[in-house]
C-alpha positions in Angstrom: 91.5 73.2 21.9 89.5 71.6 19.4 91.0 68.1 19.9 90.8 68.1 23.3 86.8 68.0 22.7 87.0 64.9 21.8 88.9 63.0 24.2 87.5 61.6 27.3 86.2 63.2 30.7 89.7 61.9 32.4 91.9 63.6 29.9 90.2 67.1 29.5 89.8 67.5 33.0 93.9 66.7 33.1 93.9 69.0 30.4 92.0 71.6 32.5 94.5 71.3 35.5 97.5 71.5 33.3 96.1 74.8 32.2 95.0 76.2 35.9 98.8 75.9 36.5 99.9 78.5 34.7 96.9 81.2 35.9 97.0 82.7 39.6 93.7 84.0 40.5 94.2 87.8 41.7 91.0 89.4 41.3 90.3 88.6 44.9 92.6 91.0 45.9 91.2 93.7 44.1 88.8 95.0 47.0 91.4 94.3 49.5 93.6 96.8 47.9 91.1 99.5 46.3 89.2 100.1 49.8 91.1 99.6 53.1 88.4 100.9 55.2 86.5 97.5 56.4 83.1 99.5 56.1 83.7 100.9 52.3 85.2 97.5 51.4 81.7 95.7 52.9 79.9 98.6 50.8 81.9 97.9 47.7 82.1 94.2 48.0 78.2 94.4 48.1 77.4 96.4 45.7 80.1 94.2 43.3 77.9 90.8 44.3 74.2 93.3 43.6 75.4 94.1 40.2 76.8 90.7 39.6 73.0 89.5 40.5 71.5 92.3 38.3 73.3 91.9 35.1 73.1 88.0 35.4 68.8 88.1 35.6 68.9 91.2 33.5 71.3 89.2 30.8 69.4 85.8 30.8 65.9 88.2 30.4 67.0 89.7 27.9 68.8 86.9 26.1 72.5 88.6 26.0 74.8 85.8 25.0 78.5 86.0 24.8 79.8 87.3 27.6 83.1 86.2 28.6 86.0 88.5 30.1 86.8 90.8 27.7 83.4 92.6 27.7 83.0 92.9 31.0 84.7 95.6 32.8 84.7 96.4 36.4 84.5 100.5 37.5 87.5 101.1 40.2 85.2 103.7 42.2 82.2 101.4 42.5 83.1 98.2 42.0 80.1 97.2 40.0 80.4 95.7 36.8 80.0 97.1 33.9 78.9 95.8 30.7 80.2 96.1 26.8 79.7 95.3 23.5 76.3 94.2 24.0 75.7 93.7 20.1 75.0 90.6 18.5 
């Protein structure tokens, strides 16, 4: 990773590709199959985007830094997200 840095634009966005290749996006899926009642998935799918919003403006206010995947977690019942390891 580090010596990709300092290549060029061309080859770290080849780089990039290369690496999309071998990831399949499947979180769309995840309302599709948790709630297959259109109105609960529209409900769920909301309140996932509302606490998206929240913890982004509530994050940036309060400064929280490093998040990334594996301190974020998602609650099945909800589907709001739900924030760990919010230590420094």
């Amino acid at each position: 990773m580090m010596e990709v840095q300092k290549k060029s634009f061309e080859d770290k966005y080849e780089t990039f590709m290369d690496i999309c290749q071998n990831f399949q996006p499947v979180f769309r899926y995840f309302c599709m199959e948790k709630f297959l009642d259109p109105a609960v998935w529209f409900e769920k799918r909301l309140a996932y985007t509302r606490s998206v919003a929240t913890s982004s403006i509530v994050g940036y206010i309060l400064g929280l830094g490093d998040r990334h995947v594996q301190n974020i977690l998602i609650n099945e019942q909800s589907a709001e997200l739900v924030h760990i390891d919010l230590g420094k």
